[in-house]
Structures are given as structure tokens and as C-alpha cells.
LUMLO-364617 format. One line per 4 residues: number of its first residue (from 1); their letters; for each residue x, y, z negated of C-alpha. Coordinates in pm, 1 decimal, decimal comma. Layout:
<recs>
NUM) a) X:Y:Z  ...
</recs>
This chain:
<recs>
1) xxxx) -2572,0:-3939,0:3980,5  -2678,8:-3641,6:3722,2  -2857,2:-3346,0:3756,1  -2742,7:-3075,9:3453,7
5) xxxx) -2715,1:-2669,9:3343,8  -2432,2:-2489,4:3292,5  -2449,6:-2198,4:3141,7  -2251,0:-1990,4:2877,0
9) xxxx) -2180,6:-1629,3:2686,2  -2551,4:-1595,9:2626,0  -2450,0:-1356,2:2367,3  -2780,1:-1332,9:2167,4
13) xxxx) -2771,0:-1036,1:1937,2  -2503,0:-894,9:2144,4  -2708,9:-567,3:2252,0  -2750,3:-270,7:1985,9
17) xxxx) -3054,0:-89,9:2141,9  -3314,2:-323,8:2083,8  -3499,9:-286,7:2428,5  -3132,7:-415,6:2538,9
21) xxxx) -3148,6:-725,0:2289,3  -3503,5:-782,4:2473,7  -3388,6:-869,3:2760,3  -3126,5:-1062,4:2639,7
25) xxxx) -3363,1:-1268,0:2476,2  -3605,2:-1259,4:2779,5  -3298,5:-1373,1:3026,4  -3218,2:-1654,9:2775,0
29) xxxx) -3594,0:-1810,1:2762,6  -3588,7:-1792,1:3186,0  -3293,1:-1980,8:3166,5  -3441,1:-2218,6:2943,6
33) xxxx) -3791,2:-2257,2:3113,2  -3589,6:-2281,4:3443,8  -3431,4:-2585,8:3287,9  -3745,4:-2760,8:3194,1
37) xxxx) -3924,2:-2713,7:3518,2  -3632,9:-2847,9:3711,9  -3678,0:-3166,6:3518,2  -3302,7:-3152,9:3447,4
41) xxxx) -3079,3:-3453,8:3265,6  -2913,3:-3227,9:2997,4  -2785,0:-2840,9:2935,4  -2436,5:-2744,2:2892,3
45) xxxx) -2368,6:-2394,8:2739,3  -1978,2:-2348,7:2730,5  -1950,9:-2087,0:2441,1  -2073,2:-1761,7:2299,0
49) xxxx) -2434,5:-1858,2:2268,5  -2417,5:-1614,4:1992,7  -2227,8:-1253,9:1985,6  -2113,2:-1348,3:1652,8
53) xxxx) -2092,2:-1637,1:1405,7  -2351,1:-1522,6:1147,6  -2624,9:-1388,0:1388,6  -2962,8:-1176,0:1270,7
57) xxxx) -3206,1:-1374,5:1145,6  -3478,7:-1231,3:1383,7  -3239,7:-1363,6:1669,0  -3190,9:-1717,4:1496,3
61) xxxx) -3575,5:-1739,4:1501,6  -3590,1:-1649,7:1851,9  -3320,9:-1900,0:1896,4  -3503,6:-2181,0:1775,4
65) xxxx) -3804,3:-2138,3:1916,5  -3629,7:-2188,9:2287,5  -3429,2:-2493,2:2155,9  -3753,7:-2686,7:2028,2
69) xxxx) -3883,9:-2618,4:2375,9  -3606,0:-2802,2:2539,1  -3599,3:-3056,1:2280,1  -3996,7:-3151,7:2302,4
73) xxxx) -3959,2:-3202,7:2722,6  -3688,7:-3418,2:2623,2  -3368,6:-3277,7:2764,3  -3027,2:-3260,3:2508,2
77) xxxx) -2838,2:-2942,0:2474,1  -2460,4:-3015,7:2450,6  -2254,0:-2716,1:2328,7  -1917,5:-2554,8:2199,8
81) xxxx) -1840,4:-2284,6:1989,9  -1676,7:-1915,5:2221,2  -1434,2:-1706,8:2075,5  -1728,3:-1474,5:1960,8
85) xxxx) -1893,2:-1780,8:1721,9  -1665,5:-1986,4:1679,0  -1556,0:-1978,9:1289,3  -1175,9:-2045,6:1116,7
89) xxxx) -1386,5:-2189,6:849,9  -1554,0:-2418,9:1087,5  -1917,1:-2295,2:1000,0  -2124,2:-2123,2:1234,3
93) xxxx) -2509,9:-2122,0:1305,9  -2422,0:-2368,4:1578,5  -2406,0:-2672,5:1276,0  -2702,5:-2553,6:1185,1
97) xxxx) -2880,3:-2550,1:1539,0  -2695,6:-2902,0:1577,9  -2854,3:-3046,5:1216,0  -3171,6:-2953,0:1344,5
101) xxxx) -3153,7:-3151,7:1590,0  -3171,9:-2942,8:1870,3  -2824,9:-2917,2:2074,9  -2497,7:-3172,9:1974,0
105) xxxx) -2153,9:-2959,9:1969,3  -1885,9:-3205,7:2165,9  -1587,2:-3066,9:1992,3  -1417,5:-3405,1:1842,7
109) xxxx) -1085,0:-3456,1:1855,4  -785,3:-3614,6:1688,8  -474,4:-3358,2:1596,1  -125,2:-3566,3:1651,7
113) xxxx) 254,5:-3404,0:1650,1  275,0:-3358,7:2008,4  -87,2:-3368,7:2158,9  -475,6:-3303,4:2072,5
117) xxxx) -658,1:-3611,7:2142,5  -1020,1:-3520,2:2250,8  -1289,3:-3791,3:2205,5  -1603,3:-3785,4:2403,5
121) xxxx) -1958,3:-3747,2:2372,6  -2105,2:-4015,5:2597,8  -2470,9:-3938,4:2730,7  -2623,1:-4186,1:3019,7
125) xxxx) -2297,0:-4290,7:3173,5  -2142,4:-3880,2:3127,1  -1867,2:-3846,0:2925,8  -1861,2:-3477,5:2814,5
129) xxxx) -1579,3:-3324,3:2628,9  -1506,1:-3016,3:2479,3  -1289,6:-2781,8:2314,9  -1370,4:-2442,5:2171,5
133) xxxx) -1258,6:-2103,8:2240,4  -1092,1:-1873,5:1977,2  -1035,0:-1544,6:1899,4  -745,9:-1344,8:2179,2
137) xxxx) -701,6:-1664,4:2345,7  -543,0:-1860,1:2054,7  -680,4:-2203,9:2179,7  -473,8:-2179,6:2532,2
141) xxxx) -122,2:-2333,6:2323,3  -403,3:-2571,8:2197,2  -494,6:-2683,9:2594,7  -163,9:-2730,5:2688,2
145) xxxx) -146,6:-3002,0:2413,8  -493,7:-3188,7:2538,9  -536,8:-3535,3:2659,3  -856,8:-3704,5:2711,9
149) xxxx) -951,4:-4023,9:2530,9  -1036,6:-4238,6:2865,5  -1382,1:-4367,8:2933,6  -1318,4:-4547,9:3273,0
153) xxxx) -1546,3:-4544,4:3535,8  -1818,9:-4227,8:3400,1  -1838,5:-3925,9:3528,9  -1592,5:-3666,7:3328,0
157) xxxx) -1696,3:-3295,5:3208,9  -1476,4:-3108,9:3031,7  -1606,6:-2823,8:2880,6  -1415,2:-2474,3:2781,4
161) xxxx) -1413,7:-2124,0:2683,3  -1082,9:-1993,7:2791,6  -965,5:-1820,0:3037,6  -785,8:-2024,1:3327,7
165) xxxx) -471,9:-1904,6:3570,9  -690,4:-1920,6:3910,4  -948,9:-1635,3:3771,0  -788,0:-1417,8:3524,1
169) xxxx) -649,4:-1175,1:3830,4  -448,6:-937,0:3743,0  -541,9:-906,9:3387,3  -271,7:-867,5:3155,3
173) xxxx) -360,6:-1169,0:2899,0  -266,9:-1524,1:2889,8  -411,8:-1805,7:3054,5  -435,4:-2179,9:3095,9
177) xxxx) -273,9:-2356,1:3399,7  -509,7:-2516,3:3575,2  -269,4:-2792,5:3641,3  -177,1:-2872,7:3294,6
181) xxxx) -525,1:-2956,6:3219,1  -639,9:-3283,6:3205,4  -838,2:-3475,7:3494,3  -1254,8:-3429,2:3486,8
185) xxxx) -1477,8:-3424,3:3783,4  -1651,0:-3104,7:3648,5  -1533,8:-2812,4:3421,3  -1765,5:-2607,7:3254,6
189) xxxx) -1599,1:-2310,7:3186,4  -1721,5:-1964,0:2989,7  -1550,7:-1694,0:2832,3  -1507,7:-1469,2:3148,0
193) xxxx) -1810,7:-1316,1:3233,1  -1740,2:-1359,9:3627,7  -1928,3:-1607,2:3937,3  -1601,1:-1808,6:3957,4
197) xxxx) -1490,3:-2153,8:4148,2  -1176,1:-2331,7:4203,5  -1262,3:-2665,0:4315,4  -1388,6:-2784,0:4017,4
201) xxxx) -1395,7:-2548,8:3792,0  -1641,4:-2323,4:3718,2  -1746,1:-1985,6:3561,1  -2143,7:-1937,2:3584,9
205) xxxx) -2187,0:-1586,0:3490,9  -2323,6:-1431,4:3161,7  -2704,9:-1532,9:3136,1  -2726,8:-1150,9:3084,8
209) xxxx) -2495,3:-858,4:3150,9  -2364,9:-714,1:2777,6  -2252,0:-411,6:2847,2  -2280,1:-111,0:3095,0
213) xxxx) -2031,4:-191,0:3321,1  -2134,8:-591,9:3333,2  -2459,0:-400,9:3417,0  -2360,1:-180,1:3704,3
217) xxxx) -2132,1:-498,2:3869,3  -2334,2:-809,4:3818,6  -2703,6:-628,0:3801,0  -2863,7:-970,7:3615,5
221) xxxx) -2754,8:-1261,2:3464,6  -2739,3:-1599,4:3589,6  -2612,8:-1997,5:3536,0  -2589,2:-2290,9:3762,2
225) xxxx) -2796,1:-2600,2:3818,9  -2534,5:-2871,2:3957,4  -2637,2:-3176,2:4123,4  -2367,9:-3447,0:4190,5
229) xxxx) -2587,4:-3657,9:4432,4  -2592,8:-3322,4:4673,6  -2341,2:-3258,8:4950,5  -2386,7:-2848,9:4799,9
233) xxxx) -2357,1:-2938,9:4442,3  -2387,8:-2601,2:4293,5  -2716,1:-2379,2:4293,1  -2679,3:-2022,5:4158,2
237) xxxx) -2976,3:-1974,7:3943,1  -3023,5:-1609,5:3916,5  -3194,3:-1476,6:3598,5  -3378,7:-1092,0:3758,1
241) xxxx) -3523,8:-962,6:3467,0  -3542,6:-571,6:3493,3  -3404,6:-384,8:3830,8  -3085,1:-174,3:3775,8
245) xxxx) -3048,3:158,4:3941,5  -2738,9:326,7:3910,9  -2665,0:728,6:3917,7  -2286,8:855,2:3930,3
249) xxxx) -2310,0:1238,7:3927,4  -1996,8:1446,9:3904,4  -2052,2:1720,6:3686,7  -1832,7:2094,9:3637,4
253) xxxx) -2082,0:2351,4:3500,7  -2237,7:2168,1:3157,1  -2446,8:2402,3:3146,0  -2668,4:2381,2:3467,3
257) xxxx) -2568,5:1993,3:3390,0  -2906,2:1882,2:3289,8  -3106,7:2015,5:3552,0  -2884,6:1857,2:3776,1
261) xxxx) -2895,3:1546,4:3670,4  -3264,5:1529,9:3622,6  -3306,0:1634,9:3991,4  -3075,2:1331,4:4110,7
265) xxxx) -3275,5:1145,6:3869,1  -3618,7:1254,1:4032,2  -3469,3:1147,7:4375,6  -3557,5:780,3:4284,8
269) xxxx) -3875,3:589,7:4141,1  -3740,5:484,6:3803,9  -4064,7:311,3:3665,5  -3977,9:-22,2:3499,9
273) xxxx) -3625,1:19,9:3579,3  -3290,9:20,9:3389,7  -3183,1:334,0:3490,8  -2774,2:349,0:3419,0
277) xxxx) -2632,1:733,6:3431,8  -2233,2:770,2:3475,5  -2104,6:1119,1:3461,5  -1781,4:1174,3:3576,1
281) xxxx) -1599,3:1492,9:3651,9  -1373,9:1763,1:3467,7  -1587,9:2044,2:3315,9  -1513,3:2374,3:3374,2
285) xxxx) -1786,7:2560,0:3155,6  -1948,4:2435,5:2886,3  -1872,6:2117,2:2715,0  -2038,4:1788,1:2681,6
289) xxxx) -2246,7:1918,8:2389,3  -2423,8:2160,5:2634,4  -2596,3:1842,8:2833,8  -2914,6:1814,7:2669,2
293) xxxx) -2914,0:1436,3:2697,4  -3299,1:1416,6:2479,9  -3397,7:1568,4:2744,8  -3280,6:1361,3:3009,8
297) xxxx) -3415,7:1065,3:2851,3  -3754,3:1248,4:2748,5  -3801,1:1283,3:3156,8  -3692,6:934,2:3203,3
301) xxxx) -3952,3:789,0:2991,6  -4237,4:1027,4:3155,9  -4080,4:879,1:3469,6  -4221,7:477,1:3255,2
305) xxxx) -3820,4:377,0:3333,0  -3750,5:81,9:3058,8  -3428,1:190,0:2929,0  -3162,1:472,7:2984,9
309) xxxx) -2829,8:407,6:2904,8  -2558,4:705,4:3005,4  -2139,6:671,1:3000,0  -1947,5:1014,4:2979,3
313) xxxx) -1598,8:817,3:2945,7  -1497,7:948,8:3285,0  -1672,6:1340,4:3220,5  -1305,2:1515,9:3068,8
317) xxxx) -1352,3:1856,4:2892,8  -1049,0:2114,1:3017,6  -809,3:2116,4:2795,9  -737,9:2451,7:2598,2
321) xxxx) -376,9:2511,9:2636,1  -256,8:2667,4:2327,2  109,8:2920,5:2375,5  266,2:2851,3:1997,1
325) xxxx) 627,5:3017,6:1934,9  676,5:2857,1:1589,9  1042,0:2915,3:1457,2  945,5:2687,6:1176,7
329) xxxx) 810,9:2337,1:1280,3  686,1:2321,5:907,3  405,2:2597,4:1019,9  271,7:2499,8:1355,3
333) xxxx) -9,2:2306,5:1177,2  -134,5:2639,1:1014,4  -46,3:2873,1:1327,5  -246,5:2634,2:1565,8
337) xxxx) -559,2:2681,2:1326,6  -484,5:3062,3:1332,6  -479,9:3101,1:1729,4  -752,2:2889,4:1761,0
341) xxxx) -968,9:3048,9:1511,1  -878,7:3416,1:1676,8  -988,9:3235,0:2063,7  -1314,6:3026,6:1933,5
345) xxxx) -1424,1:3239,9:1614,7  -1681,7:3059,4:1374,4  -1779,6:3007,9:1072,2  -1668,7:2685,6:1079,7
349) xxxx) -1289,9:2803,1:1116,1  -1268,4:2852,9:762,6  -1331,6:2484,7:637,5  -1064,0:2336,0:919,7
353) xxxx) -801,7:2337,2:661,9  -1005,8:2216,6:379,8  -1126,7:1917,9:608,9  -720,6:1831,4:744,6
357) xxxx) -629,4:1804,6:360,0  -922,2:1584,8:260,1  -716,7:1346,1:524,5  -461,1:1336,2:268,2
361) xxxx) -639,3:1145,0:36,3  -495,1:813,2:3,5  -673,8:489,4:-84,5  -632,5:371,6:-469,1
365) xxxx) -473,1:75,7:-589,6  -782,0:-226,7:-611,2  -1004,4:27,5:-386,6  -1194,7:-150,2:-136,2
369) xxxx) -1178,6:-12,8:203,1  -1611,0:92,3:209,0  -1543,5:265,6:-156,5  -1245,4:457,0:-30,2
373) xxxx) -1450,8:563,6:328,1  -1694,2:628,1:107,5  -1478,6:878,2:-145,2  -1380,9:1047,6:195,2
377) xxxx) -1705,8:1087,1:307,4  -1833,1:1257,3:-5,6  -1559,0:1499,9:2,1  -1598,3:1593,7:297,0
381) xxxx) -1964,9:1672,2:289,7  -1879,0:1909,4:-14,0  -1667,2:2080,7:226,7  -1930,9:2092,7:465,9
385) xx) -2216,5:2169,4:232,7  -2454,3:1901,7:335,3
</recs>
């Protein structure tokens, strides 16, 4: 009956480092291309095409360019708004994408007492609906208000960016029932950056991982091409744009730390190659400080990898355990700076008290919030003599 794409949380502009953003971008136009040669019908993307509502304007270039390319071989984009550009106001760069004439958003819908009525965007005998997703869930009491404004006898897609009972897991956050939804032969779902299905429904994947851990689980991005006329109507497009290697090294002694982790690092050919680095352990000499990490990623490059990225979440200092007899709870503020001082002598000893009162400060009446950071700042490098 209909050949289409769904994809969703493209996140363009989503990456800091720009070699990151790259690829972002580079996943996004494969995706797109990929569409074109297929000779597909039309292009859902269920959410979060951008990582924000008001995107960079070097990314809404970029942007553009791959819409044209769909609209000149002729195939519509339909779209809705995720909870990362989706607007209160309303406005987002998605009206402006959609009065270019390059994608239609399908939100429409009629707000009642007791119900949302959703109308539908009709395209070749497909009736596509959608609704968008919001910031911490806030559209699920929305869903459980939906009906669908009928079109008898077309083929129903429903498209959302929510999170739905059947994939959420264990997370602690609220979902939509599956069950209170209403009837459609396809959902296009996105928000949760998981390869999901439950009978109908469907999570494609991020068209790119967007952060290190999405990196180390899923590897690349990917969407789906689904064909209703096929007895396997789903086909896992997979977007390999970089390879991913992966290091976990448990570290103790910082300060042997970075020849050790440039030896596991030499282990493995790392040309072209995301090369992600988790340390993990609990030091017992040194401190993180001591891994000379410009070095690490000095060798890396001589090694022609594309991009480092490196997690010390899980790599603990040992904690200094401080023995404080204070009779007066008033001075254990001023006696912890003392012992400390007398076990880690420095220079810098001497401003610690000058620095905790600067946190005393307190914001002015009609301050803005970037004047007062910037008042605290200021004082702060006097004390520091910068």
C-alpha cells in the first residue's frame, strides 16, 4: 500500500565538539540520501529534529540544504515538534522549515472539556496524525485525552514523542498506556532513543548517538524504512558513519595513569576511529589532575583516530578523612580549613576563607542572574589575582 521513513531525535546541533556535530550532520544527510534512493512515498520524523527550538544558524543552513534535496525528488516530509523543539510559544524553526515549503508539521487538533480532538493530515489515501512531545513528559495527561477524527477506510499513523508503558522499563518517569491510545495501524514513536517494537508501535533509534553512553550502547544511528505491502514490514536502516572503539581501564596510581592508558590505547589501530576512553577505579595516589589527558589525546591524533572523547564519572578520588573534635559547632568551618591547611600546605590555603565568604554575597534586588554571576566572578578573581 505505502512505502515511508520513520525516523526521529535527529538532534542537529545537539553535539558541543564540533567534529561530534559532524557527524551528526553527516548521519542526518545518509538518512536523507537513503530516502531518495529508495524512491520512498513520504518521511516521517517523530520529534527532536533539532536539540533545541532556536538552533545555530550554521546548523539551520545545513538543515535546509537536506530538506530541498528531498523536496526536488519529490517526496513530503511530515513532522512534529519533541520535547527538545517544541516551543510554549508555539514558534520553533520547524514553522519556518514548514513555510518554506519543505516538511508539513501534522499537529492539528481541536481542544474540548473532556477530550483533544486530533484532525488529520491526509496524503495519498494515509491519514497521518500527530501530537507533539513536551518538556518532562507534560503531553502524556494530554494522550490520555486523544481521540482521532475518523477517516474510514485509509491507512492510520499516529505519530508521537512520548514515552509509552511497553518500553520505558524500569525507569522511574511516567508513561502513556498503550491501551488508552487511540486505534492506528502504525505508530511512529520518538523521544526514547532505543530499537523498540510492540506490535505496532515503534521506536527507530536516534539517527545518531548524542552522547557517550548512546555511543558506547548503540555504536551508530539508525531509522526504519516500512513497507506495508511486505509480509516483514520493517527494515532497520543502519546509519555507520565512524567505527566506535571502546577502552574501560581501571585506574589506582594517577600518576603512572597516563602511560597506562596510552599503552591500552596502542593495543588497537585507532585510525579513523571514535575512540571512547572510560576510566573507572578508586585512586589511591595522585588525583585526577595528575592524568595528563593532552597527552593522551596528542598520541591519539598521531595515532589519525577522528575524535577522543574520555568519562572519569566512575574514576573516585579517596576521600581524606578529616578527625575534628569541635566543642563549638560555630567553629568547625574554620578548624576544617586549619587541619587541612597543616595536611596539604599551599599557598593557596590562605585565600580558602576569602573565597567561602565571597559565597556570601547575595544577589541584589532587580539584578539579573548573568550580572550577579558576573559580580561573583570578579570578586573572586581579585581574590585569586588573575
Amino acid at each position: 500500500m505505502v512505502r515511508f521513513a520513520h525516523m526521529a531525535d535527529v538532534h542537529l546541533g545537539g553535539w558541543k565538539q564540533q567534529p561530534m556535530q559532524d557527524l551528526n550532520l553527516d548521519s542526518f544527510r545518509k538518512a536523507i540520501q537513503t530516502c531518495i534512493n529508495s524512491k520512498l512515498e513520504f518521511v516521517l520524523i517523530s520529534g527532536d529534529l533539532f536539540d533545541s527550538a532556536y538552533p545555530g544558524i550554521e546548523i539551520l543552513k545545513e538543515t535546509f540544504t537536506e530538506f530541498k534535496k528531498l523536496k526536488e525528488a519529490k517526496i513530503p516530509c511530515f513532522i512534529i515538534a519533541g520535547s527538545h523543539d517544541y516551543s510554549v510559544s508555539g514558534k520553533t524553526f520547524l514553522d519556518v522549515l514548514e513555510r518554506a515549503g519543505f516538511c508539513k508539521n501534522v499537529v492539528n487538533f481541536e481542544e474540548k472539556e473532556n477530550e483533544i480532538l486530533l484532525n488529520p493530515t491526509v496524503y495519498q489515501g494515509v491519514a497521518i496524525y500527530g501530537y507533539s512531545g513536551k518538556k518532562s513528559g507534560l503531553e502524556i495527561p494530554d494522550l490520555r485525552r486523544i481521540k482521532l477524527n475518523q477517516t474510514p477506510g485509509m491507512f492510520k499513523i499516529f505519530m508521537l514523542h512520548t514515552t509509552i508503558d511497553k518500553a520505558k522499563g524500569t525507569l522511574p518517569i511516567d508513561s502513556i498506556e498503550t491501551l488508552t491510545l487511540p486505534h492506528a495501524d502504525y505508530y511512529a514513536l520518538g523521544h526514547l532513543h532505543i530499537d523498540f517494537q510492540y506490535e505496532n508501535f515503534v521506536y527507530p533509534g536516534p539517527t545518531f548517538p548524542n552522547n557517550f553512553q548512546e555511543l558506547e550502547d548503540l555504536k551508530h544511528g539508525s531509522f526504519y524504512i516500512v513497507d506495508t505491502e511486505s509480509s516483514n514490514p520493517l527494515q532497520k536502516i543502519e546509519l555507520k558513519i565512524k567505527d566506535v572503539l571502546t577502552f574501560e581501564i581501571e585506574i589506582k596510581n594517577a600518576l603512572n595513569a597516563t602511560s597506562q592508558i596510552i599503552y591500552k590505547l596502542s593495543e588497537k589501530n585507532l585510525e579513523d576511529k571514535i575512540i571512547l576512553l572510560r576510566l573507572t577505579g578508586e585512586l589511591q595516589e595522585g588525583k585526577n589532575s595528575d592524568i595528563k589527558f593532552q597527552q593522551i589525546e596528542d598520541f591519539v591524533k598521531q595515532k589519525k583516530a577522528y575524535f577522543l572523547l574520555k568519562n572519569t564519572h566512575d574514576l573516585k578520588s579517596k576521600e581524606l578523612e578529616l578527625e575534628i573534635e569541635v566543642e563549638n559547632t560555630e567553629n568547625i568551618e574554620e578548624e576544617t580549613i586549619k587541619i587541612y591547611s597543616e595536611k596539604n600546605p599551599s599557598e593557596f590555603n590562605k585565600m580558602i576563607p576569602q573565597l567561602i565568604n565571597s559565597f556570601a554575597i547575595e544577589k541584589q534586588e532587580g539584578e539579573t542572574t548573568e550580572g550577579f554571576t558576573n559580580r561573583l566572578l570578579e570578586f573572586s578573581k581579585k581574590i585569586l589575582e588573575f
